[in-house]
C-alpha positions as CSV (number, residue, x, y, z in Angstrom):
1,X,99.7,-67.8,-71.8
2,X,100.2,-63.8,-72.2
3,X,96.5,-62.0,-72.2
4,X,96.8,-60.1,-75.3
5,X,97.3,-63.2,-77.6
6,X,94.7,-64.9,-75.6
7,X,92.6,-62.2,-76.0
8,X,93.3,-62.2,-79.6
9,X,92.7,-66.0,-79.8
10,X,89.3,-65.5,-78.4
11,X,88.2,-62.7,-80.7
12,X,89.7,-64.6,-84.1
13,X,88.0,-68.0,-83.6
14,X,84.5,-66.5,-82.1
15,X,84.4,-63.7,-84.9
16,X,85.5,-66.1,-87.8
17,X,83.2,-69.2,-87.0
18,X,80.7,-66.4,-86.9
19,X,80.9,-65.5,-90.0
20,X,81.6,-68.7,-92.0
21,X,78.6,-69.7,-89.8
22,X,77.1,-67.1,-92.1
23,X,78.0,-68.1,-95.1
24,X,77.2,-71.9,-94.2
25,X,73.7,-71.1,-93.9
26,X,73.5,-69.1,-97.3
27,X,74.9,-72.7,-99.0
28,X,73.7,-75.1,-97.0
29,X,70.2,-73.8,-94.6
30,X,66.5,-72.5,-95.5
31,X,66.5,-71.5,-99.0
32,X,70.0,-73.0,-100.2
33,X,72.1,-71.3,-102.5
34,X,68.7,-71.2,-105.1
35,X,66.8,-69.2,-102.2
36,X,70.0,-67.2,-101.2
37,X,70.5,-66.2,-105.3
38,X,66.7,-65.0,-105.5
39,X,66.9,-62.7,-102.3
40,X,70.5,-61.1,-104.2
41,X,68.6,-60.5,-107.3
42,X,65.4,-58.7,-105.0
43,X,68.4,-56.5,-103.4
44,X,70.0,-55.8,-107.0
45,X,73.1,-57.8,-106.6
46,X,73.0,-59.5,-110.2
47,X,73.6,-62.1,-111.2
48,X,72.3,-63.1,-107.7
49,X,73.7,-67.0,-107.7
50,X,77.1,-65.7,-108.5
51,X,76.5,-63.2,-105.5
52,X,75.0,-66.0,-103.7
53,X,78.1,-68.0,-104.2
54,X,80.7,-65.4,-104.0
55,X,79.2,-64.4,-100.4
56,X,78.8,-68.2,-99.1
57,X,81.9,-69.1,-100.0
58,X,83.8,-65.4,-99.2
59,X,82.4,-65.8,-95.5
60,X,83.1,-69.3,-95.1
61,X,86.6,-69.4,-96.3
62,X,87.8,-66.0,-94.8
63,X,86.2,-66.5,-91.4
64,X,87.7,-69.9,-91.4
65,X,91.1,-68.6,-92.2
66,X,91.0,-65.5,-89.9
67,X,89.8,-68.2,-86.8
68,X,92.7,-69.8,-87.5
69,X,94.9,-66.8,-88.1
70,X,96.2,-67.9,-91.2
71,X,96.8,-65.2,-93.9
72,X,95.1,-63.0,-91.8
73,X,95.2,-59.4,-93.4
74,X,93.9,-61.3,-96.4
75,X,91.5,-63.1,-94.8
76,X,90.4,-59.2,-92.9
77,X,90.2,-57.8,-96.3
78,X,87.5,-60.3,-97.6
79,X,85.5,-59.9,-94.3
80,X,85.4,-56.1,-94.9
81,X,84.6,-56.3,-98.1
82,X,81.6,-58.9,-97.7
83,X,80.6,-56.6,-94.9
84,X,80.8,-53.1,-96.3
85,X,78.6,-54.9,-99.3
86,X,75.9,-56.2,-97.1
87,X,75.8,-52.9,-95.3
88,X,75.7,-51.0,-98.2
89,X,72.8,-53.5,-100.1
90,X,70.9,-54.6,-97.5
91,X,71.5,-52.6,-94.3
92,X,71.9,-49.5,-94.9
93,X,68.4,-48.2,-95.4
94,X,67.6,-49.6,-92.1
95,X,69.5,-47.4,-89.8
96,X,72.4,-48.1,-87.3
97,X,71.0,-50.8,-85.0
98,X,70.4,-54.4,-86.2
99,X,67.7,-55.1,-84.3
100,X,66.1,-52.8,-86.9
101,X,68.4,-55.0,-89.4
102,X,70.8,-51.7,-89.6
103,X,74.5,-52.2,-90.2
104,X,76.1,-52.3,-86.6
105,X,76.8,-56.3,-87.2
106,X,77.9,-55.1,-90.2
107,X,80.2,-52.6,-89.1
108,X,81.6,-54.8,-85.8
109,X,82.9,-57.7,-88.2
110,X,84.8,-55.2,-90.4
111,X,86.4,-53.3,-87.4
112,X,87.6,-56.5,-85.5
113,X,88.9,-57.9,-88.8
114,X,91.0,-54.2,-89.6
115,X,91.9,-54.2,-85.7
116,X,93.3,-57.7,-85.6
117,X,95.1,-57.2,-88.9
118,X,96.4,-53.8,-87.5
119,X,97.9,-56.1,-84.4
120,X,99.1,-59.5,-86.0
121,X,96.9,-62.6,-84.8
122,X,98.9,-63.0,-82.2
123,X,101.0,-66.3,-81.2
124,X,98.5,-68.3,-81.2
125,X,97.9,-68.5,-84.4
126,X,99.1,-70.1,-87.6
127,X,100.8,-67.0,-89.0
128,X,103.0,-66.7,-86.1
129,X,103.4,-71.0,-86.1
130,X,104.9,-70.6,-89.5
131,X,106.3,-67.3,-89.3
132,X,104.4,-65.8,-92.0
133,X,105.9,-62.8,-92.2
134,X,104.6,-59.4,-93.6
135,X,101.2,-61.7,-94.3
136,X,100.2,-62.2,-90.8
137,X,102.4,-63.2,-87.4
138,X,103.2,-59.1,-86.6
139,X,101.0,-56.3,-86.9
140,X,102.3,-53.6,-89.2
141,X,101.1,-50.7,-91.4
142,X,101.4,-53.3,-94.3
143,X,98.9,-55.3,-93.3
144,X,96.5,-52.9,-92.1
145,X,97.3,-51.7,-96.0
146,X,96.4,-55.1,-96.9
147,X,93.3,-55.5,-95.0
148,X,92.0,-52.1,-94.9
149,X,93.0,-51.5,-99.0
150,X,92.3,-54.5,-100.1
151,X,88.5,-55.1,-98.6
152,X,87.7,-51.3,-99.5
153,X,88.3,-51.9,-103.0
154,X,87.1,-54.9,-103.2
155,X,84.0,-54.0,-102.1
156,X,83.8,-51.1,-103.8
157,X,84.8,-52.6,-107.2
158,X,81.6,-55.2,-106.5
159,X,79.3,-52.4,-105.8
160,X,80.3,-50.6,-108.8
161,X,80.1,-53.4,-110.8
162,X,77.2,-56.0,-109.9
163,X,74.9,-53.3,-107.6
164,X,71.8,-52.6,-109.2
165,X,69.5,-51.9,-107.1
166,X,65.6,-52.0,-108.1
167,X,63.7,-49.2,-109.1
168,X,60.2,-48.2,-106.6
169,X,57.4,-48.8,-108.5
170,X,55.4,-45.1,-109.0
């Protein structure tokens, strides 16, 4: 096994079972997807059960594909845009550090999803299995285009649209 697709390996599946771990718990734990739309609404994501559903099913599908390495600029560019959201809705009040529940987890997820577009998945991974081309088995400028383009206008297309965020009461 050569160490830098190992390496890369290692960092897909850990990162993206992460994150669709995330977006498990927002469907399926605590509050459900009823609980998970009424804390989107409190943030100003509206509607919050189409948030609540877009984010489930955005973390869960994308980190399930980038574990697997399979589209992966595509799959990077929906991880940075769910995380660039949450840090902007949610995080970013809060300062840097998440055990202040700041946007450093926030932050991490997106820059391992750019980097490991920037690089390709590596060979261990089903982009390079069935030679994927421009989509995923090398990394190129086009796929850090992709990921990096893609999942900032994404995000900032959702923000724009859906972020309202509530008004202090005087």
């Amino acid at each position: 096994m050569d160490a830098l697709d190992t390496g890369l390996l290692i960092l897909r599946v850990v990162t993206g079972i992460t994150l669709a771990a995330h977006g498990y718990q927002k469907m399926f734990r605590g509050g459900r997807i009823a609980g998970t739309a009424r804390w989107f609404d409190s943030i100003g994501m509206k509607p919050g059960r189409v948030h609540a559903y877009a984010a489930s099913l955005t973390e869960m599908g994308t980190g399930l594909l980038f574990a697997a390495g399979l589209l992966t600029p595509l799959a990077a560019s929906g991880m940075i845009a769910v995380m660039i959201v949450a840090a902007w809705t949610s995080h970013r009040r809060n300062g840097f550090f998440i055990v202040g529940d700041g946007w450093e987890y926030n932050m991490i997820l997106a820059v391992i999803a750019f980097s490991v577009a920037v690089t390709g998945p590596g060979r261990y991974s089903v982009d390079h299995a069935i030679d994927c081309g421009i989509l995923g088995a090398v990394g190129s400028g086009w796929t850090a285009l992709i990921a990096g383009g893609v999942g900032i206008i994404a995000a900032i297309g959702q923000l724009v649209l859906f972020f309202r965020p509530p008004v202090a009461a005087e």
